[in-house]
C-alpha positions, 0 to 999 in steps of 0.5 A, a space after each residue: 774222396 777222404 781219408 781219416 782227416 777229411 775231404 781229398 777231392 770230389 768226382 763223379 760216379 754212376 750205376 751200371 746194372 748187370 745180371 741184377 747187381 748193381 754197381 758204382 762205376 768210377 775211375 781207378 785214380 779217384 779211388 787209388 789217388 794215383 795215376 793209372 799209366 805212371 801210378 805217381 800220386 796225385 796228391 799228398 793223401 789218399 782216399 780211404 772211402 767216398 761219400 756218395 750223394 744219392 736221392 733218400 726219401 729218408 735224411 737222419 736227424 730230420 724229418 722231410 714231408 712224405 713224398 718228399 726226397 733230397 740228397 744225402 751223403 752215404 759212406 762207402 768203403 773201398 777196403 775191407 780187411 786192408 784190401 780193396 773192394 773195388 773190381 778192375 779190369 780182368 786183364 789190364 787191371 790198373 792200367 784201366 781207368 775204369 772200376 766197378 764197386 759192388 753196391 746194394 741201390 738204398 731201399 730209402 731211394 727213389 725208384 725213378 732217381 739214379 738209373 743204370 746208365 746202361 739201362 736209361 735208353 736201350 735205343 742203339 745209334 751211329 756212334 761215330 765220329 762227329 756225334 755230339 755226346 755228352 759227360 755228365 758229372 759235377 766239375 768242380 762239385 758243382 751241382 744243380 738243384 737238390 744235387 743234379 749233375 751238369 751236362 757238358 757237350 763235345 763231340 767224339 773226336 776218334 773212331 770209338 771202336 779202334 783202340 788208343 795209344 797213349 805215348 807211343 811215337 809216330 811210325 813210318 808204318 801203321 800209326 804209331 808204336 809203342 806206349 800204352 794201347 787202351 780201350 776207350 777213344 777220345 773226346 773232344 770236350 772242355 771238361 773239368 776236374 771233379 768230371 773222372 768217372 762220369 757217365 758218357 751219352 752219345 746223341 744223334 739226330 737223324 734217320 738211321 736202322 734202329 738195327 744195325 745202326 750202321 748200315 745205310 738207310 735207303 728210301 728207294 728201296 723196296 719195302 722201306 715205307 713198311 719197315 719198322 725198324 728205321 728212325 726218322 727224323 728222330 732223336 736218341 741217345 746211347 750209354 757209351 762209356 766212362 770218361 776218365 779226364 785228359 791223359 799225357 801232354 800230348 792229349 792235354 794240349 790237344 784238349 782231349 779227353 778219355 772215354 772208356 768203352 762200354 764193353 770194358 765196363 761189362 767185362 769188369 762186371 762180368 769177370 768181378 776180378 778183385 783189384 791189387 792194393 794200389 798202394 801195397 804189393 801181395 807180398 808186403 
């Protein structure tokens, strides 16, 4: 992220592909500088346009063997005309820590480099709790090789499918009450910053119905050994969401991270609601 005078500070992104556009997903706090629930700064500058580091057989100025390829800062601009370009969520809009940025993918890039996150594996699992995923992204810009992201693994440490809140206080009836109900789930993982707006995998090993992986598989049943839609012993891995780092005291202390649900970055594609200035209203 910079501004006119430089580099801000560094975090992930990552493709998502829908109805044949293509999209950077990121968090909103990396674009706007603030905090999504408090809107407080999070530093004394903010961001007028990233530089995003993608594979490029082309690097202008210099010349690289054919078939060769690194990475190569791109400007991206998030405002045009004074307004952002980013879309937010349709209904909670910055409240959601989770933006898509319309993008064309760089002719120069490698066709096998920079897949759609929601496109690498189209193999359904038990996401559940207690199955190990993994956040890949660059804590603190570090990186592998030409500019390969850094797998840090955790475990889902909520029930995916069941809303979070985020300071609320404990009620005698129904968990709690109050604060912000979000749709994402938590993690429990030693993420790091330069981690918000990374691509979040879950991965399971086992056998499970490639179906509806949620229902029970049972051997003894007739006709089971001529299915062809059951996972033996196998391994696969599914796009599950946005991680947007460790969110209030109470998450903090607890070493929890957010993950936004993949749902909630289709509906953003989908809807393509244009965001609110974060840091002027409609009518200034």
């Amino acid at each position: 992220m910079h501004d006119e005078d430089g580099l801000i500070s560094t975090g992930t992104a990552f493709f998502y592909q829908h109805d044949r556009s293509w999209f950077i997903i990121t968090n909103w706090h990396n674009l706007s500088g603030r905090n999504f629930l408090t809107k407080e700064p999070l530093s004394v500058r903010f961001p007028t346009f990233i530089e995003a580091n993608l594979s490029s057989y082309e690097v202008p100025g210099h010349q690289i063997p054919p078939g060769h390829f690194t990475t190569v800062s791109r400007r991206v601009d998030i405002y045009r005309n004074y307004q952002p370009v980013w879309y937010e969520h349709p209904v909670l809009g910055s409240s959601c820590d989770v933006v898509a940025i319309p993008f064309e993918r760089p002719s120069a890039c490698p066709e096998f480099m920079h897949n759609a996150a929601n496109c690498v594996s189209r193999t359904r699992i038990p996401v559940k709790p207690g199955v190990t995923c993994f956040v890949i992204g660059f804590p603190y810009s570090l990186s592998i090789g030409f500019g390969l992201p850094i797998w840090k693994s955790g475990f889902i440490a909520s029930e995916p499918y069941y809303d979070i809140c985020i300071g609320g206080q404990t009620a005698s009836i129904g968990g709690s009450r109050g604060g912000a109900k979000l749709p994402a789930f938590f993690l429990d993982t030693q993420t790091r910053q330069g981690m918000s707006g990374a691509p979040v995998f879950a991965s399971y090993v086992g056998t499970w119905n490639m179906t509806d992986p949620y229902r029970e598989v049972d051997p003894e049943s007739e006709g089971f050994w001529d299915r062809n839609d059951v996972a033996m012993g196998a391994s696969a891995m599914e796009f599950v969401g946005c991680y947007s780092g460790r969110i209030g005291k109470v998450e903090e202390g607890a070493a929890l991270g957010l993950c936004w649900r993949a749902d909630v970055i289709k509906l953003i594609c989908e809807s393509r609601s244009a965001a609110k200035h974060p840091h002027f209203s409609s009518s200034e």
